[in-house]
C-alpha positions in Angstrom: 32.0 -9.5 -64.0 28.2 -10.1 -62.2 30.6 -12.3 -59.4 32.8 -9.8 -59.1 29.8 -7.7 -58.4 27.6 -10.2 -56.3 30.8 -10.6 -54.0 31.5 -7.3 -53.4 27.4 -6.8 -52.4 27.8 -9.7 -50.2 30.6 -7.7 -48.2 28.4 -4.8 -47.1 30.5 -4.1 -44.2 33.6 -3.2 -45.9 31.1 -1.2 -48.3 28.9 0.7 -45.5 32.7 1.7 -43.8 33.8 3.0 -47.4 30.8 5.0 -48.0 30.6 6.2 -44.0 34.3 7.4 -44.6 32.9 8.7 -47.9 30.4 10.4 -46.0 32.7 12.5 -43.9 35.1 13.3 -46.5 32.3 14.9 -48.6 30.2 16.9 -45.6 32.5 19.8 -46.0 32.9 20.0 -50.2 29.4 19.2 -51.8 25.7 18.7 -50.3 25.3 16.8 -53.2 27.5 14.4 -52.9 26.6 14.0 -49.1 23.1 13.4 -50.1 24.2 10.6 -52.6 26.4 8.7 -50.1 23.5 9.6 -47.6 21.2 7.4 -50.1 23.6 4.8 -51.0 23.9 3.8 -47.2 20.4 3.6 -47.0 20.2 1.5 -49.9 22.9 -0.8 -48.6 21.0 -1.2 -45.3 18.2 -1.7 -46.6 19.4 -4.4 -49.1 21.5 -6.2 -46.4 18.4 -7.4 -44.1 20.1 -7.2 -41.0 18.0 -5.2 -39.5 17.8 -6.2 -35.5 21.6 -6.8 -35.9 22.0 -3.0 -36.9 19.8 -2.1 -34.3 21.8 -3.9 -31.7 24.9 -2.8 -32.3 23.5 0.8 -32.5 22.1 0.2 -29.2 25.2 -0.9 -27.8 27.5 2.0 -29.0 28.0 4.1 -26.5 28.9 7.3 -28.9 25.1 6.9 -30.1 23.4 8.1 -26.7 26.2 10.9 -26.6 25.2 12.3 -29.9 21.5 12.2 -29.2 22.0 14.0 -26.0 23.5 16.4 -28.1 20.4 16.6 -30.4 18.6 16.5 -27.4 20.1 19.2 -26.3 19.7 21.8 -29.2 15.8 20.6 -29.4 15.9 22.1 -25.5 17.9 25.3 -26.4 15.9 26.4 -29.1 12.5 26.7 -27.4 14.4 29.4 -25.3 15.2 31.2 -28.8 12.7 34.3 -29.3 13.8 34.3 -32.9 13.5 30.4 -34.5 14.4 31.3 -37.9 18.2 31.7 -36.3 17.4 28.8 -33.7 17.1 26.0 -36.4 
């Protein structure tokens, strides 16, 4: 049983696209369960030690920079806002 377990650790990418799939399943049912996976992907990133591997492919996805415009984006629109209770 531990092998079973250590082999399935060892394959974090098939793991970190279960729980990401995970992930997007549960962002409409439950914020707790979104905060769980949310953990468990840290967890597994953090256990993996891959760090500047991460970080490169990261960099070199395109759809990143797209969704941090977007972020950018909102940070811009809501220092327009007059009312930032509604803004955030």
């Amino acid at each position: 049983m531990k092998d079973k377990i250590v082999l399935a650790l060892k394959d974090t990418d098939n793991l970190l696209s279960y729980l990401v799939i995970g992930l997007a399943f549960s962002l409409p049912v439950s914020v707790a369960l979104t905060n769980s996976i949310l953990v468990l992907l840290i967890l597994v990133f953090l256990y993996e030690r891959e760090y500047k591997k991460r970080f490169e492919v990261i960099k070199n996805n395109s759809l990143v920079y797209i969704l941090l415009l977007f972020v950018l984006m909102h940070v811009v629109g809501c220092l327009w806002s007059d009312n930032l209770d509604a803004a955030v």
